[in-house]
N, C-alpha and C positions, 0 to 999 in steps of 0.2 A: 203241403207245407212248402214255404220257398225254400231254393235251395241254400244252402251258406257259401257264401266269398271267401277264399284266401289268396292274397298277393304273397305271391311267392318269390321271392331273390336272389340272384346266387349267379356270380358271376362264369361258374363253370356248366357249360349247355349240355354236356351229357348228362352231370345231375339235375340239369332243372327240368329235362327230358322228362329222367323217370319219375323223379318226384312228383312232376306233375301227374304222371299218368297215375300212380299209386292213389294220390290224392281226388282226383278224377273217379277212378274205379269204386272208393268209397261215397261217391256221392258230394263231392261238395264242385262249385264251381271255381276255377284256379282263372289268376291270371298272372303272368310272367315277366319277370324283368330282372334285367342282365347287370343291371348295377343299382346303387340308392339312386342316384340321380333322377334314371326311368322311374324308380317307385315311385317317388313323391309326385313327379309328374300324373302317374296313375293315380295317384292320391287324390290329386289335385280335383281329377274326373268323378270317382267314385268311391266310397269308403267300405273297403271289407270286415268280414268280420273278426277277421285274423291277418296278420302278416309273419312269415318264414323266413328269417332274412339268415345269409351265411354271415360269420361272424369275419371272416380276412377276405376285404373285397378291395381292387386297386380302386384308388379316390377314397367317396364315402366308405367307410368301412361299417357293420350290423349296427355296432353302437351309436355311430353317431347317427344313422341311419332311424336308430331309436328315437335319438336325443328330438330329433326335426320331428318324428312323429306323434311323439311324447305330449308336446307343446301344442299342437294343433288338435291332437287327437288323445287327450289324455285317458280316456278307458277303453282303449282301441289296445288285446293285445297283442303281443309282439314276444314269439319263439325266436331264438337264436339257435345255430346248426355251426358248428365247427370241428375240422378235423385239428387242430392245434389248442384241443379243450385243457382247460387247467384247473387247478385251484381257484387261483385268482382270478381268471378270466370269469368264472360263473360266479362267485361272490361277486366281482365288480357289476354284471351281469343283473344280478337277481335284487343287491341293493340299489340298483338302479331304477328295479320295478318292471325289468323284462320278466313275462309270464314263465319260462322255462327254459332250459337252457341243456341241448344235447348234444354230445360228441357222435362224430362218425367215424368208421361208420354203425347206422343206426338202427336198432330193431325197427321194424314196421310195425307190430304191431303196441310197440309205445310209443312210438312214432302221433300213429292212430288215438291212441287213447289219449294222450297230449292234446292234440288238437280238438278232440268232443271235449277234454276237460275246460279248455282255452272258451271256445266259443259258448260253451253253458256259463264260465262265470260273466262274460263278457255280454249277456242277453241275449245270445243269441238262442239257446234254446233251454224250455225248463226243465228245472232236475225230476222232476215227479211227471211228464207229461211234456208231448210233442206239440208243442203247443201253434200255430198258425200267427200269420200277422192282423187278424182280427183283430185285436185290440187298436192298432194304429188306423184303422181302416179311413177313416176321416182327414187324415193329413195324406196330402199329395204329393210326392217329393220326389226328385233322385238322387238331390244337391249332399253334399257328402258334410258339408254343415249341418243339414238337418238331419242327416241319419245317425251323424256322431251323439245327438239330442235327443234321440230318440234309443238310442243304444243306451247314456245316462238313463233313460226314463224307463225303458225295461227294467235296469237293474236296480233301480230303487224301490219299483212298482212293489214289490212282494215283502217288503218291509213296511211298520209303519211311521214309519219315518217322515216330519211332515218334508213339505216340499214347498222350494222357495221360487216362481215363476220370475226372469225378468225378459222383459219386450215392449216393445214399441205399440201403439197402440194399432188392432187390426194386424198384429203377426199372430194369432191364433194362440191364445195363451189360453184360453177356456178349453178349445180341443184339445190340447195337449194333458190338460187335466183330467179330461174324460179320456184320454190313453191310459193316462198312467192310471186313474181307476177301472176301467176294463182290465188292464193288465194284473191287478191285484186281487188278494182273496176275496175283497170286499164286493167284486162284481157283480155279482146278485142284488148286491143292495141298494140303497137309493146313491144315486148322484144329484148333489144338491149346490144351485150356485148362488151367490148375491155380488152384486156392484156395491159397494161398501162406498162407490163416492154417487150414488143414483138413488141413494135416501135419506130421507132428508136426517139431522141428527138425532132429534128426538126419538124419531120413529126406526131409527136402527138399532136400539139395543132391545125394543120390544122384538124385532124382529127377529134380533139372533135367539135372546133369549127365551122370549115366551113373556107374558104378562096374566096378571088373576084379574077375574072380574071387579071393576068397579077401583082397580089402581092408579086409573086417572080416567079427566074427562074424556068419555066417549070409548074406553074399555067397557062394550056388553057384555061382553063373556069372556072366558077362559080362551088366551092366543098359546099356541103350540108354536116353540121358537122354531129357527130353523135346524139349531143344532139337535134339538131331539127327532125332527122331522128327516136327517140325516142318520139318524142313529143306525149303528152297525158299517154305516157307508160311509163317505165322502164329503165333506162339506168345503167347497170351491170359492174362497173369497178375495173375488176379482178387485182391483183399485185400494189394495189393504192401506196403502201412501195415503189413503184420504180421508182414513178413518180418525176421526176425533181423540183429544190424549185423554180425555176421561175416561171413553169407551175403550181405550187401548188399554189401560190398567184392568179391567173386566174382564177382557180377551184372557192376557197373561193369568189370571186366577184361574179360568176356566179352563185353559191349556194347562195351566201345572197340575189343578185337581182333580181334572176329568171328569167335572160338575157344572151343572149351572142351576142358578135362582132368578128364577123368572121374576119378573119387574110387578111389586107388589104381594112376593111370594116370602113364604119365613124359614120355606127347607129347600133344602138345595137338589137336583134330580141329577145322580149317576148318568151318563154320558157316554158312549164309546164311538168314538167319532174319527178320522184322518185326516185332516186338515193342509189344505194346499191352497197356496197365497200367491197373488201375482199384481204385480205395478209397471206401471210404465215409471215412474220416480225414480230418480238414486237415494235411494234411503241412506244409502252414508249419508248424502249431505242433507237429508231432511232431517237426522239424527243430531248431527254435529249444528243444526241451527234449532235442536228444538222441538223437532214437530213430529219423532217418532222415537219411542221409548227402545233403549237400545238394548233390554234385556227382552223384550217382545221378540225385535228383531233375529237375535240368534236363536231363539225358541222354534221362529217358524221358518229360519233360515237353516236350516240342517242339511237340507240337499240342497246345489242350488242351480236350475238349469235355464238357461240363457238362450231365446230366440232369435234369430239371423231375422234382419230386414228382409224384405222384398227383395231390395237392392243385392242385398247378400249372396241372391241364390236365385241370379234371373234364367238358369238353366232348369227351373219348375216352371216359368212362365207359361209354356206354352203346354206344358201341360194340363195346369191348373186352366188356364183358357179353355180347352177341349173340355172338361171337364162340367166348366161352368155353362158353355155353352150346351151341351147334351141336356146339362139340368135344365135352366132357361128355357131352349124351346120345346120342352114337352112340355114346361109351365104356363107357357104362354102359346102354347100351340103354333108354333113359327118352323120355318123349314129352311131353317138357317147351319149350314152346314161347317162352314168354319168363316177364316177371316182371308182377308187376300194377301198377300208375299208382302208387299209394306206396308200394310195394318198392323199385318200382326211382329214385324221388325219394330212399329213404333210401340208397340208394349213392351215386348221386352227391352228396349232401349227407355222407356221414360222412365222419370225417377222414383214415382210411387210413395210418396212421405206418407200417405195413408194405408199402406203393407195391402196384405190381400183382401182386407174388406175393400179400400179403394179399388184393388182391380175388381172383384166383386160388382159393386157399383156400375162400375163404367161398361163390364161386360153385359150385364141387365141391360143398361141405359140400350148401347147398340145392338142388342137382340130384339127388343122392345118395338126400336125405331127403324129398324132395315127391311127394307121390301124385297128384299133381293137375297137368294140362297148366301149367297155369299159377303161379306160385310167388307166397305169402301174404307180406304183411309182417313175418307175426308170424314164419313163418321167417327171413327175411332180418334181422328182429330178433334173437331166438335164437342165430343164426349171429355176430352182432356184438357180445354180451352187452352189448345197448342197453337202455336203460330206456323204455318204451314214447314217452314223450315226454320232452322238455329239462326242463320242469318241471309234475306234473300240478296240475290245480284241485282245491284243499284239497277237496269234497265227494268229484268221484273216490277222490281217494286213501283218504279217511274210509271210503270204500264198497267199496273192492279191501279195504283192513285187516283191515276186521269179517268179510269174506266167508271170505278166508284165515283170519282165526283162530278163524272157527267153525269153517270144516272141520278144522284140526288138531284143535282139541279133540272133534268126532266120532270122527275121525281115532284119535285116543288111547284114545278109554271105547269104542273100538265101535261107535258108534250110541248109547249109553246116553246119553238128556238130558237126565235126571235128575242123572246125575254131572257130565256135562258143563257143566250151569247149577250145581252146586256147585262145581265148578273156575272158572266162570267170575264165581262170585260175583253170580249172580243169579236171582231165582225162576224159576221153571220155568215160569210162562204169559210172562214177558216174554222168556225165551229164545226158547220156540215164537214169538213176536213175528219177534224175530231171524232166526230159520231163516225164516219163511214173508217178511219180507222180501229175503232174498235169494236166495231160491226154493232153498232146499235140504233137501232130503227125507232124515232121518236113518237110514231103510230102506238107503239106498244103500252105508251105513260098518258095519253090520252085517253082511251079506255079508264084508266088507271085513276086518271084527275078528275075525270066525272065519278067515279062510283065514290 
C-alpha cells in the first residue's frame, strides 16, 4: 500500500525535528516547512494527505494558513498544534472546519490516532480494510489538482451518492468514473457507460430503458435497457448536457423511483443502480436558457467533482507521455524509447484544447511514424501542425522563403534554370547565385520532371 503524506509546519525546528521523526517511525511520509509561506509553496508541488500546521507562526499564522488551503484544497485535512490552546481558539478552529485541534504539549499516542482518524476520513485509507490505490490505477498523475480530485472521489466512492462529473472534453471523465466505481461496494458489479449525445434521440430511451417486442417498427424481440444491464453496479452517463428535455423527464422518474418501464412495457422493473453523469456543458446556463431541467440537475448533481485541463496540470505531461509511449510500442511493435529534450519541451509547453485524448493522438501519430529509437521535434511538430517557432527572426524566415520558392519553381520547369530565372524574373547567373546559396542542385528536380 502507498505510503501517506503529511506536510508538517511549525515554525519551531526542534519540534518539527521530533515531530517528524515520531510521525516517520509510524509509517507515514512527512514533509517540512518552517512557516505557511513554504507550505503552500509545497503545496503548490504536491498534495498531502494531511497537513499539521502550529497555530502562532510569525507571518502566516495555522489559521490563515487554513484559510489558503481550505480554498484550493477543500477536503484536504488540516490539524492545528498549539501551546496557547483556548476555548475560543479551537471553537474558532473547528467551526472553521479544521479536522482537530490539540494543545501541547501533546500525547503521541493521540497525537497518532488523530492523524489515522484525519487521513481515513479524508480517503486516504478504508475504515474496514487497507485498502491499495488499485482503484485509481488508470489515471496518471502527480499534479496536486488531480489528487485533490481524486481524494473527492475516494470519499464519495463508498456512498451512494450519485455523482456529478464536469470537464472539458478528453480530461478523462469516463476513467474517473471507473475509479470511483472500483472504489465502491459496487465493484464486482457491472460498470456500464453511454454517450447520451452519440445516439440518436429516438433510440436512446430504448436504450436506457429497455423496449417489448413489437413496440415499434423493427423492435424483434424483447431489448434489456441499459439500466437493468447495470443492475447492482454503475451506470456512467457521459454527455448527460445533450440529452433531450422529453428523455430528461423519464431520467428524473427513474432516479426518484428506482424503476424503469421499458418502451412498450405496462410494469415498471425495480432497479438498483449508481448513477454518475458528466458534461462538458455549463448546465447552469443550459438550465437558465432552457435546455436542462433543473430539478434533474440537483438529483444527479449531489457530489460534484471537476477535472483540471491538460493545461492545468502540465507536470503529468511527461509522465502520461512515458506512459503512452511504453503502450504504443509494444502495440505497434516499435522500439521507440522516448522523445528528444525539445520534443518532449514542445509537449509540455503546447496548449492541448483536446486534454489527454489530444495528447493521446499525437503520441500514436509519432510513435507510428518514427524510425528512429528516439522521436525528432520536427515530428512532434508535424504532429501538432506547429509552426517551427512562436515567431521566426525576419533573416530565417527571408532564408526558409527563397529556399522554398526556388525549389517550387525547379519543381515546376523540371530542373530547367533557364525557365525557372524567366518565371522568376531574374538573369540566369544571379539565379545560379541563388541556387548555390542555398545549396540546391537543379540535377535533383530533373529526375523529378520526367518521372
Amino acid at each position: 500500500m502507498e505510503r501517506r503524506s503529511i506536510l508538517l509546519v511549525d515554525d519551531d525546528p526542534g519540534l518539527l525535528r521530533l515531530l517528524s521523526l515520531r510521525l516517520k517511525s509510524a509509517g507515514y511520509d512527512v514533509t517540512a516547512a518552517e512557516d505557511g509561506e513554504s507550505a503552500l509553496a509545497v503545496l503548490a508541488a504536491c498534495r498531502p494527505d494531511l497537513i499539521i500546521t502550529d497555530l502562532r507562526m510569525d507571518g502566516m499564522d495555522g489559521l490563515a494558513l487554513f484559510d489558503a488551503v481550505h480554498r484550493q484544497h477543500p477536503t484536504l485535512p488540516v490539524m492545528i498544534l498549539t501551546a496557547h490552546g483556548s476555548i475560543p481558539d479551537a471553537v474558532e478552529a473547528t467551526r472553521s472546519g479544521v479536522f482537530s485541534f490539540l494543545t501541547k504539549p501533546f500525547d503521541s499516542h493521540k497525537l497518532l490516532e488523530q492523524v489515522a482518524a484525519a487521513i481515513e476520513v479524508s480517503g486516504g485509507v478504508a475504515a474496514s480494510d487497507a485498502r491499495d490505490d488499485h482503484w485509481s490505477r488508470d489515471i496518471i498523475t502527480r499534479s496536486a489538482l488531480m489528487k485533490d480530485v481524486l481524494s473527492k472521489a475516494r470519499m464519495v466512492a463508498d456512498s451512494d451518492a450519485s455523482v456529478f462529473i464536469r470537464g472539458d472534453s478528453g480530461t478523462g471523465k469516463e476513467l474517473l468514473a471507473k475509479a470511483v466505481h472500483r472504489a465502491s461496494s459496487r465493484a464486482e458489479k457491472p460498470f456500464v457507460a453511454v454517450n447520451c449525445g452519440a445516439i440518436p434521440e429516438p433510440l436512446l430511451e430504448s436504450e436506457l430503458f429497455g423496449h417489448r417486442k413489437g413496440s415499434f417498427t423493427g423492435a424483434t424481440a424483447d431489448h434489456q435497457g441499459l439500466f437493468q444491464a447495470a443492475e447492482g453496479g454503475t451506470l456512467f452517463l457521459d454527455e448527460i448536457g445533450d440529452m433531450p428535455l422529453a428523455l430528461q423527464v423519464k431520467l428524473l422518474r427513474v432516479l426518484q423511483q428506482r424503476e424503469v418501464r421499458p418502451v412498450g412495457a405496462t410494469r415498471t422493473i425495480p432497479v438498483d443502480v449508481r448513477v454518475i453523469s458528466a458534461t462538458h456543458r455549463d448546465l447552469e446556463v443550459e438550465m437558465k436558457e432552457g435546455r436542462f431541467r433543473e430539478d434533474l440537475y440537483y438529483r444527479l448533481n449531489v457530489v460534484a467533482l471537476e477535472l483540471p485541463a491538460l493545461s492545468e496540470r502540465r507536470e503529468d505531461i511527461p509522465l502520461l507521455v512515458k506512459a503512452f509511449v511504453d503502450e504504443l510500442s509494444a502495440k505497434y511493435k516499435k522500439k521507440v524509447r522516448g522523445y528528444a529534450p525539445d520534443a518532449l519541451e514542445r509537449l509540455v509547453s503546447a496548449p492541448w484544447p483536446g486534454n489527454v485524448r489530444q495528447l493521446y493522438n499525437v503520441i500514436e501519430q509519432t510513435v507510428t511514424l518514427s524510425t528512429t529509437p528516439v522521436i525528432s521535434d520536427m515530428l512532434v511538430q508535424s504532429a501538432l501542425h506547429d509552426e517551427p517557432g512562436d515567431i521566426m527572426p525576419f533573416a530565417d524566415a527571408r532564408r526558409r522563403f527563397e529556399k522554398d520558392y526556388l525549389a517550387r519553381l525547379l519543381q515546376t520547369t523540371g530542373g530547367n534554370v533557364s525557365q525557372a530565372a524567366r518565371l522568376a524574373k531574374r538573369n540566369r547567373t544571379e539565379f545560379y547565385k541563388l541556387l548555390h546559396r542555398h545549396h540546391i542542385d537543379p540535377s535533383l528536380f530533373k529526375s523529378a520532371g520526367r518521372s
